[in-house]
ZAVO-353868 format. One line per field, with one value per residue: x negated, z negated, y of N, C-alpha, C, O, CB in turn. Coordinates in nm, 3 decimals. Glycine has a CB too. Example, Ala and Ser with C-alpha at 12.3 -4.5 7.8 and 13.67 -1.06 7.14 Angstrom:
BEGIN
n.x	-1.319 | -1.285
n.z	-0.780 | -0.708
n.y	-0.569 | -0.225
ca.x	-1.230 | -1.367
ca.z	-0.780 | -0.714
ca.y	-0.450 | -0.106
c.x	-1.320 | -1.290
c.z	-0.780 | -0.787
c.y	-0.330 | 0.003
o.x	-1.424 | -1.341
o.z	-0.846 | -0.804
o.y	-0.332 | 0.114
cb.x	-1.131 | -1.408
cb.z	-0.905 | -0.572
cb.y	-0.447 | -0.060
END
This chain:
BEGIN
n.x	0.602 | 0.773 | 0.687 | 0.822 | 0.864 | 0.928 | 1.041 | 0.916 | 0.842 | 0.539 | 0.434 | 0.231 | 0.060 | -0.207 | -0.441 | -0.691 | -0.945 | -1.127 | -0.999 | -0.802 | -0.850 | -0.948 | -0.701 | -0.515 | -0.699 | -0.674 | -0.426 | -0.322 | -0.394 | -0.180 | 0.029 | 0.258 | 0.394 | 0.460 | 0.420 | 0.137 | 0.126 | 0.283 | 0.419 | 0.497 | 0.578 | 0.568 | 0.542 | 0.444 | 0.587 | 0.301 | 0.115 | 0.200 | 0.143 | -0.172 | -0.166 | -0.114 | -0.311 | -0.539 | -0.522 | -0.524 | -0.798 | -0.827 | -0.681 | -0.652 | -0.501 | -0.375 | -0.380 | -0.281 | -0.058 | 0.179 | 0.450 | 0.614 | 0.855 | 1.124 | 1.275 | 1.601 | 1.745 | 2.007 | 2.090 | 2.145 | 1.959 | 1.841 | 1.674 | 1.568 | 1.474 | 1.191 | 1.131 | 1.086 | 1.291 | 1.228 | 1.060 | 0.959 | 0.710 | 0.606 | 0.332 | 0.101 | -0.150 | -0.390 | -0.598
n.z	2.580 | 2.278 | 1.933 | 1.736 | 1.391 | 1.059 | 0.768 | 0.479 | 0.087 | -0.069 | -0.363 | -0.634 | -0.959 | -1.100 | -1.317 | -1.357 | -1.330 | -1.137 | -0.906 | -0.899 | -0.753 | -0.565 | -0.420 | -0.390 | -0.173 | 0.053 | 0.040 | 0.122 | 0.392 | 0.550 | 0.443 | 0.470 | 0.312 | -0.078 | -0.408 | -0.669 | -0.760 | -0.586 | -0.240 | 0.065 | 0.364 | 0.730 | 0.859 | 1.172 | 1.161 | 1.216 | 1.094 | 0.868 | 0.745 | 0.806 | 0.594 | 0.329 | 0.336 | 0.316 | 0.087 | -0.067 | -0.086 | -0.277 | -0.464 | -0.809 | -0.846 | -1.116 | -1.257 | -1.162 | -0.980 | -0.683 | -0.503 | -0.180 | -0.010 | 0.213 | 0.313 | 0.327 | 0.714 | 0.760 | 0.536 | 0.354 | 0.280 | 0.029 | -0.103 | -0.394 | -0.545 | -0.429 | -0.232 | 0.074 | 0.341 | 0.405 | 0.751 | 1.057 | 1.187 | 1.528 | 1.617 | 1.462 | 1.264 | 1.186 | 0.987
n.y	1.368 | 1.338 | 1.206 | 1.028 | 1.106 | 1.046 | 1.142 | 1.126 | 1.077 | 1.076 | 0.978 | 0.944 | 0.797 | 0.809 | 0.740 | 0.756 | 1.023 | 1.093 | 0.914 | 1.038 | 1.313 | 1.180 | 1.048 | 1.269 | 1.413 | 1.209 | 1.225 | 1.473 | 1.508 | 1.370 | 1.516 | 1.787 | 1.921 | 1.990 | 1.943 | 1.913 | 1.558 | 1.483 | 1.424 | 1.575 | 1.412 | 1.395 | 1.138 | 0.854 | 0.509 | 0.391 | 0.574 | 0.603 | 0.333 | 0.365 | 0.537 | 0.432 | 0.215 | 0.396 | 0.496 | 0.237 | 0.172 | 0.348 | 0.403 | 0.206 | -0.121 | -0.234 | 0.011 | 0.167 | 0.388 | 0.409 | 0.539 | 0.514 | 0.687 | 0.659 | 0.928 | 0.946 | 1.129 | 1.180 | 1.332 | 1.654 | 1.906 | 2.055 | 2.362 | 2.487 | 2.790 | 2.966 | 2.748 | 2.608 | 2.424 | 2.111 | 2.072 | 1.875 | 1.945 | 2.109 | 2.042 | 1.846 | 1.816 | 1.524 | 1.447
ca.x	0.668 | 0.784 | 0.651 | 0.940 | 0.835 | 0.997 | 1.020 | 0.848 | 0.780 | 0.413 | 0.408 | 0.130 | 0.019 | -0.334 | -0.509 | -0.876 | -0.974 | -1.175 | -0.961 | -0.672 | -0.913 | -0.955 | -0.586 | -0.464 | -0.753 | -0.619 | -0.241 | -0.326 | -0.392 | -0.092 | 0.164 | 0.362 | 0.440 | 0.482 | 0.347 | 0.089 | 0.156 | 0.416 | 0.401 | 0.637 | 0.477 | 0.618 | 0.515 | 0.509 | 0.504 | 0.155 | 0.079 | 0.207 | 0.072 | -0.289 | -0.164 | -0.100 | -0.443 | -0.634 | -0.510 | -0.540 | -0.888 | -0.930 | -0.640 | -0.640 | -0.405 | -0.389 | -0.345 | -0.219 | 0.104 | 0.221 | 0.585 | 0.596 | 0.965 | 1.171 | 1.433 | 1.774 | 1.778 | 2.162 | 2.127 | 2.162 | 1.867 | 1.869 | 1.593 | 1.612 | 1.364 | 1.128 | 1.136 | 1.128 | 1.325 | 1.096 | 1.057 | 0.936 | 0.672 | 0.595 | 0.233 | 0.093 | -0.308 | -0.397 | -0.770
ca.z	2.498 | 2.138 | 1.868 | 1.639 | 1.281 | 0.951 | 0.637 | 0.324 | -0.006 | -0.117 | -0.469 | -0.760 | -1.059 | -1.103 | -1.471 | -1.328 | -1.273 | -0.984 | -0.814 | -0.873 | -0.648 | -0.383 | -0.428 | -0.354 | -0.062 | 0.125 | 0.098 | 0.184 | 0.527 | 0.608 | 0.381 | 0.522 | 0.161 | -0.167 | -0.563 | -0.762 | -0.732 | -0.447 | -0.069 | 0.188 | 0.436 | 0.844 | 0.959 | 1.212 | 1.128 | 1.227 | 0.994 | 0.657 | 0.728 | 0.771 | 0.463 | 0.278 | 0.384 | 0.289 | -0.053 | -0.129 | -0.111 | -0.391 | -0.613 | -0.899 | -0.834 | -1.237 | -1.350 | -1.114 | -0.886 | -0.570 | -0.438 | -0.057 | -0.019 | 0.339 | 0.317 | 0.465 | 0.774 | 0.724 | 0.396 | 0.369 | 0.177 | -0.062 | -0.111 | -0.465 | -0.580 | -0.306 | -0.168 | 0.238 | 0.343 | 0.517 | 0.861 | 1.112 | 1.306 | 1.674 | 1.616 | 1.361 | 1.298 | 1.050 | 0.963
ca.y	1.271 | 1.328 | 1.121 | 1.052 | 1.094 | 1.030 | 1.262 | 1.029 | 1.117 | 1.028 | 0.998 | 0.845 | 0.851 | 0.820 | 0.764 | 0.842 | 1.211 | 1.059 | 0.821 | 1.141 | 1.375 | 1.115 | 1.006 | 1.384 | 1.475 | 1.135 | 1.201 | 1.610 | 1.506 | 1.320 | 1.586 | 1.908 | 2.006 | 1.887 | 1.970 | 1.829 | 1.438 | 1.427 | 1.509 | 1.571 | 1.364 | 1.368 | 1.031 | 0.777 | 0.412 | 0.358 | 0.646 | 0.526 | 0.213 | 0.428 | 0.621 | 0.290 | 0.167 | 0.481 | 0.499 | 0.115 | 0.184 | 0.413 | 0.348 | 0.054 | -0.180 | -0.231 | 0.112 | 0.310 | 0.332 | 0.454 | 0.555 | 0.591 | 0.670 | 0.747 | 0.988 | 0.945 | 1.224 | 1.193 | 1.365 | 1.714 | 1.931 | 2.151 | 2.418 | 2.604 | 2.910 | 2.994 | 2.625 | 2.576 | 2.287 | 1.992 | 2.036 | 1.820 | 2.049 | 2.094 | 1.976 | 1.786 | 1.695 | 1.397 | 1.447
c.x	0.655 | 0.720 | 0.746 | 0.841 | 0.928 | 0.992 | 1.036 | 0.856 | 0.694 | 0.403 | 0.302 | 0.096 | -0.120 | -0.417 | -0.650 | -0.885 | -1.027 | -1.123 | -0.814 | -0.712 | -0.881 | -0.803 | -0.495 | -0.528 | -0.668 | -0.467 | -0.214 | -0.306 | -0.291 | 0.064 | 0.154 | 0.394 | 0.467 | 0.394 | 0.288 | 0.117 | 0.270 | 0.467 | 0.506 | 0.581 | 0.594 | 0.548 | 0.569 | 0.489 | 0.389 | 0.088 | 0.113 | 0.142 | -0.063 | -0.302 | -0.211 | -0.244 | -0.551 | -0.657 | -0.519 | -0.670 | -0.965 | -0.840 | -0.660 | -0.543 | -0.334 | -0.340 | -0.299 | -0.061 | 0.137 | 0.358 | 0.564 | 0.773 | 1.019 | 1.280 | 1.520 | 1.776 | 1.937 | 2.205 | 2.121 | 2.060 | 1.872 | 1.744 | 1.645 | 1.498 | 1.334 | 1.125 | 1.152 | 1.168 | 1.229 | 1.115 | 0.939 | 0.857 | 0.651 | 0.478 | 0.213 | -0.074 | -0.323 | -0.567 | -0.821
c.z	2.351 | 2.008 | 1.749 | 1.499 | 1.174 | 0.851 | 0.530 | 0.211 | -0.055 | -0.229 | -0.554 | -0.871 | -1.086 | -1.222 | -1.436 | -1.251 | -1.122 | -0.883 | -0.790 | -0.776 | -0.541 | -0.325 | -0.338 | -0.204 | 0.065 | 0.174 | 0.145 | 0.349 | 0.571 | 0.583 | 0.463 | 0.403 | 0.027 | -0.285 | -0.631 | -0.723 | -0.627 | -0.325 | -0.034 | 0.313 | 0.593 | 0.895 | 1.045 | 1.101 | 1.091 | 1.115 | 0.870 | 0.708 | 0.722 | 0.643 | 0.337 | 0.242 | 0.318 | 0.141 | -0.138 | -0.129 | -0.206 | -0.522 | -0.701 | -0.905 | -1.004 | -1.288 | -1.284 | -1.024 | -0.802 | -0.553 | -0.304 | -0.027 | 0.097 | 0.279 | 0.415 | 0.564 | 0.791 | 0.597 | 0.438 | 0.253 | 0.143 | -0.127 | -0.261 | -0.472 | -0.435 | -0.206 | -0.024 | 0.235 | 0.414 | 0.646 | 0.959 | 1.212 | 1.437 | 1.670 | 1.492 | 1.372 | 1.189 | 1.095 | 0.855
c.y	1.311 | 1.261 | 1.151 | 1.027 | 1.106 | 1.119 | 1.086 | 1.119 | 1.060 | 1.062 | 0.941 | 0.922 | 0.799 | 0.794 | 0.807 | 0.933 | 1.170 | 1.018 | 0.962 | 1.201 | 1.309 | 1.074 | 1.165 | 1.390 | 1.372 | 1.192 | 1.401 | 1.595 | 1.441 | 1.433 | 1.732 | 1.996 | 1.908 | 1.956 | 1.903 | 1.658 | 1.406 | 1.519 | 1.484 | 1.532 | 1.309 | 1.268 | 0.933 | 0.660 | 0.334 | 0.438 | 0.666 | 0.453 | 0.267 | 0.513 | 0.520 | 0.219 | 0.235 | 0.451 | 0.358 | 0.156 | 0.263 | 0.434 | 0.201 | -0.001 | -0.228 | -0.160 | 0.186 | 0.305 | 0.467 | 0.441 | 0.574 | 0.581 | 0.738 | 0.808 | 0.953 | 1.066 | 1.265 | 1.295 | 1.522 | 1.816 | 2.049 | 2.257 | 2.489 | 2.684 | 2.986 | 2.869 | 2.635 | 2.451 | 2.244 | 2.028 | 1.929 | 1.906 | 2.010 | 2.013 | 1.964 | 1.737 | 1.653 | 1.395 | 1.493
o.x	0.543 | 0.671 | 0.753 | 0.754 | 1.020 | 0.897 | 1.115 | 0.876 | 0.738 | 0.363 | 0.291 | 0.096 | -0.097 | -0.507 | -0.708 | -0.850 | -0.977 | -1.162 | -0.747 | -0.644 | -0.812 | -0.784 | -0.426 | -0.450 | -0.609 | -0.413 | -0.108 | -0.222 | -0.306 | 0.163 | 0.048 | 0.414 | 0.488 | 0.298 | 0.352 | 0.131 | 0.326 | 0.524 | 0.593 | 0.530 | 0.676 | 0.477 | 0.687 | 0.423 | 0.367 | 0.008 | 0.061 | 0.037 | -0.113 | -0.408 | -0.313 | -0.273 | -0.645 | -0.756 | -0.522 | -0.665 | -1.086 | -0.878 | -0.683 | -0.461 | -0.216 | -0.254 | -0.264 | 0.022 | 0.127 | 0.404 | 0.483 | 0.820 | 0.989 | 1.364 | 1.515 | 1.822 | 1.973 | 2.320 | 2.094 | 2.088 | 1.905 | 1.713 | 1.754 | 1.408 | 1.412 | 1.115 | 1.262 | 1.119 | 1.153 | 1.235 | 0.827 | 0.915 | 0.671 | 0.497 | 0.270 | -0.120 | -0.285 | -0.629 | -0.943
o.z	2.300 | 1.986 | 1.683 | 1.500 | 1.196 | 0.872 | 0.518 | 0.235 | -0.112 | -0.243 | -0.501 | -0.890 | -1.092 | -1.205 | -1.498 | -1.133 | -1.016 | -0.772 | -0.687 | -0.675 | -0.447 | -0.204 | -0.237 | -0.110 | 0.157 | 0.284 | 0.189 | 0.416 | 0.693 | 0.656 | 0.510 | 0.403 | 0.029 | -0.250 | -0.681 | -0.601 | -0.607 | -0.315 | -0.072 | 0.378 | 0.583 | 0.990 | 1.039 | 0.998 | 0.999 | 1.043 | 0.784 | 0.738 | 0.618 | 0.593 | 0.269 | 0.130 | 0.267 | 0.084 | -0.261 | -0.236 | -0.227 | -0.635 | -0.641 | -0.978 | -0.993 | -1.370 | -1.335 | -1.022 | -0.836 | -0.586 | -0.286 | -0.022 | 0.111 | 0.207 | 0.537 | 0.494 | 0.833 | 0.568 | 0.557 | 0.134 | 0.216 | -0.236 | -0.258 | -0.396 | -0.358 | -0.088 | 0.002 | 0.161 | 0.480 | 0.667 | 0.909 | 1.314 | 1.471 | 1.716 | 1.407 | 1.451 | 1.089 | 1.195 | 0.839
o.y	1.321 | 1.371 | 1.254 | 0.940 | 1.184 | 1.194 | 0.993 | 1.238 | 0.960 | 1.178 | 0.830 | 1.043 | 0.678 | 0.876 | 0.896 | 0.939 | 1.207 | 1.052 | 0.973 | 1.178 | 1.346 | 1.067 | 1.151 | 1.376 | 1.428 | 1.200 | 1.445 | 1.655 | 1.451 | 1.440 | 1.775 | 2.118 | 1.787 | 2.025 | 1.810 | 1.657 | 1.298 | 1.628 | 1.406 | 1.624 | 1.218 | 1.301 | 0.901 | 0.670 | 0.254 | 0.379 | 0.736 | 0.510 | 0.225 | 0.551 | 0.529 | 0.176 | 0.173 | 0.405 | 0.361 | 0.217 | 0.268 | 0.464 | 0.096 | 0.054 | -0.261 | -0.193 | 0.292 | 0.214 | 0.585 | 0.331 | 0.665 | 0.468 | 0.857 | 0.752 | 0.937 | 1.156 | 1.375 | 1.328 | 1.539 | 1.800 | 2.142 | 2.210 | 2.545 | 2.648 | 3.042 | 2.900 | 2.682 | 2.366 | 2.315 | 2.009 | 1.916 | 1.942 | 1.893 | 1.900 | 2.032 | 1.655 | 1.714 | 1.356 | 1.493
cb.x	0.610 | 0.872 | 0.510 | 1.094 | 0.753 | 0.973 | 1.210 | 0.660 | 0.833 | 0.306 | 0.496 | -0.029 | 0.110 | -0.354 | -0.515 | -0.999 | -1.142 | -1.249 | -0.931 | -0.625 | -1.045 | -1.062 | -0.554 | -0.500 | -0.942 | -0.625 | -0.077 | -0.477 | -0.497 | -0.096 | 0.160 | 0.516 | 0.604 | 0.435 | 0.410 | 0.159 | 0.181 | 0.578 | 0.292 | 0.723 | 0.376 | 0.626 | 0.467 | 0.481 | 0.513 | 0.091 | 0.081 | 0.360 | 0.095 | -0.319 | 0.002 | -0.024 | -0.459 | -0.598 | -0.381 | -0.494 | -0.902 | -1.003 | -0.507 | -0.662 | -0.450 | -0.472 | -0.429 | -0.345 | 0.280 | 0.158 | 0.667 | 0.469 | 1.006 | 1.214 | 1.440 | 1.969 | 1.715 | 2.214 | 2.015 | 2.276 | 1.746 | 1.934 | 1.564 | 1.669 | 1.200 | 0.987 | 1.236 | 1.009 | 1.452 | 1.124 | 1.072 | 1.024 | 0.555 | 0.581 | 0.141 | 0.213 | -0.476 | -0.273 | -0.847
cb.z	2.522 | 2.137 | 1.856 | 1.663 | 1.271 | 0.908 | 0.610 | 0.327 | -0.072 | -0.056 | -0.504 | -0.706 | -1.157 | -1.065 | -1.580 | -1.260 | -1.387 | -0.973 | -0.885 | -0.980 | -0.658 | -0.369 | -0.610 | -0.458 | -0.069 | 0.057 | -0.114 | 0.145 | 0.580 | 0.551 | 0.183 | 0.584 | 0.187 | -0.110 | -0.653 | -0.899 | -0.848 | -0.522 | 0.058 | 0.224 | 0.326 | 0.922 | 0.921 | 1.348 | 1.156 | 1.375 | 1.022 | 0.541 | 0.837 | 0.874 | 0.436 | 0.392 | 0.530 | 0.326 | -0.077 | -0.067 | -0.037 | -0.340 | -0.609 | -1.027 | -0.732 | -1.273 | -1.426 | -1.002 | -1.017 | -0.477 | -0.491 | 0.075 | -0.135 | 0.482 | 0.330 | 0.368 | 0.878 | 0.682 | 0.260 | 0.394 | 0.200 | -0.167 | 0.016 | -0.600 | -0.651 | -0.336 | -0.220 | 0.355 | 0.390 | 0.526 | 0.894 | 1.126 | 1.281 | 1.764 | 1.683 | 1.353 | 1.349 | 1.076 | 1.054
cb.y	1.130 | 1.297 | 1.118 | 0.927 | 1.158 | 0.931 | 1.449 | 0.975 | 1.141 | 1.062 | 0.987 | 0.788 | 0.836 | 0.928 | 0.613 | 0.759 | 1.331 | 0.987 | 0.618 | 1.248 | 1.386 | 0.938 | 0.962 | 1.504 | 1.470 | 1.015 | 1.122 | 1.685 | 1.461 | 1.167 | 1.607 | 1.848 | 2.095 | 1.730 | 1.998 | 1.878 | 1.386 | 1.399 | 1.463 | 1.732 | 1.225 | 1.468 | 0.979 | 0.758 | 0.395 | 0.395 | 0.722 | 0.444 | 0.105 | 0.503 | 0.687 | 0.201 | 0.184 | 0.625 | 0.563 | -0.024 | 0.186 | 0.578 | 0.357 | 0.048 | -0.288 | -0.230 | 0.168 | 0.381 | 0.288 | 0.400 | 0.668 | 0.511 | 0.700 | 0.667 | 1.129 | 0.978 | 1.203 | 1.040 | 1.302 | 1.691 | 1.904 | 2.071 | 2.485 | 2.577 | 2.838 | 3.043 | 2.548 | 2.587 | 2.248 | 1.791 | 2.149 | 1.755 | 2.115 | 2.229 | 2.017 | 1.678 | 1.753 | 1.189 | 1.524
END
């Protein structure tokens, strides 16, 4: 059985060096790709909502801010430079 997953973009901005670290290591384990502040993150449901979850716990609701944004799979993507487009891999581990 498959496990359908979504293509996100995990974005934030962070003002504390500390809470940036923990902010990045969290959203590493869920992302596929992505630069500096914003992943390319294949999830299910259940797994934003654990993404969601993780990162409430070490951003400031005050100063900081989160994007978690689905892409349209209708859309059509555009790689420039060296860029790989997103894929959706065969396996996937979140740890």
């Amino acid at each position: 059985m498959k496990i359908h997953r979504r293509l996100h973009l995990a974005a934030y901005d962070v003002s504390d060096a500390k809470r940036l670290r923990a902010a990045l290591h969290i959203t590493r384990r869920y992302a596929t790709g992505g630069q500096k502040s914003v992943h390319e993150c294949w999830v299910t449901a259940a797994e934003k909502g654990h993404l969601i979850a993780d990162l409430s716990q070490v951003l400031d609701e005050a100063r900081d801010r989160l994007l978690i944004l689905r892409l349209d799979p209708r859309q059509t993507v555009t790689a420039l430079g060296r860029a790989v487009p997103p894929a959706d891999p065969e396996w996937f581990y979140i740890g």
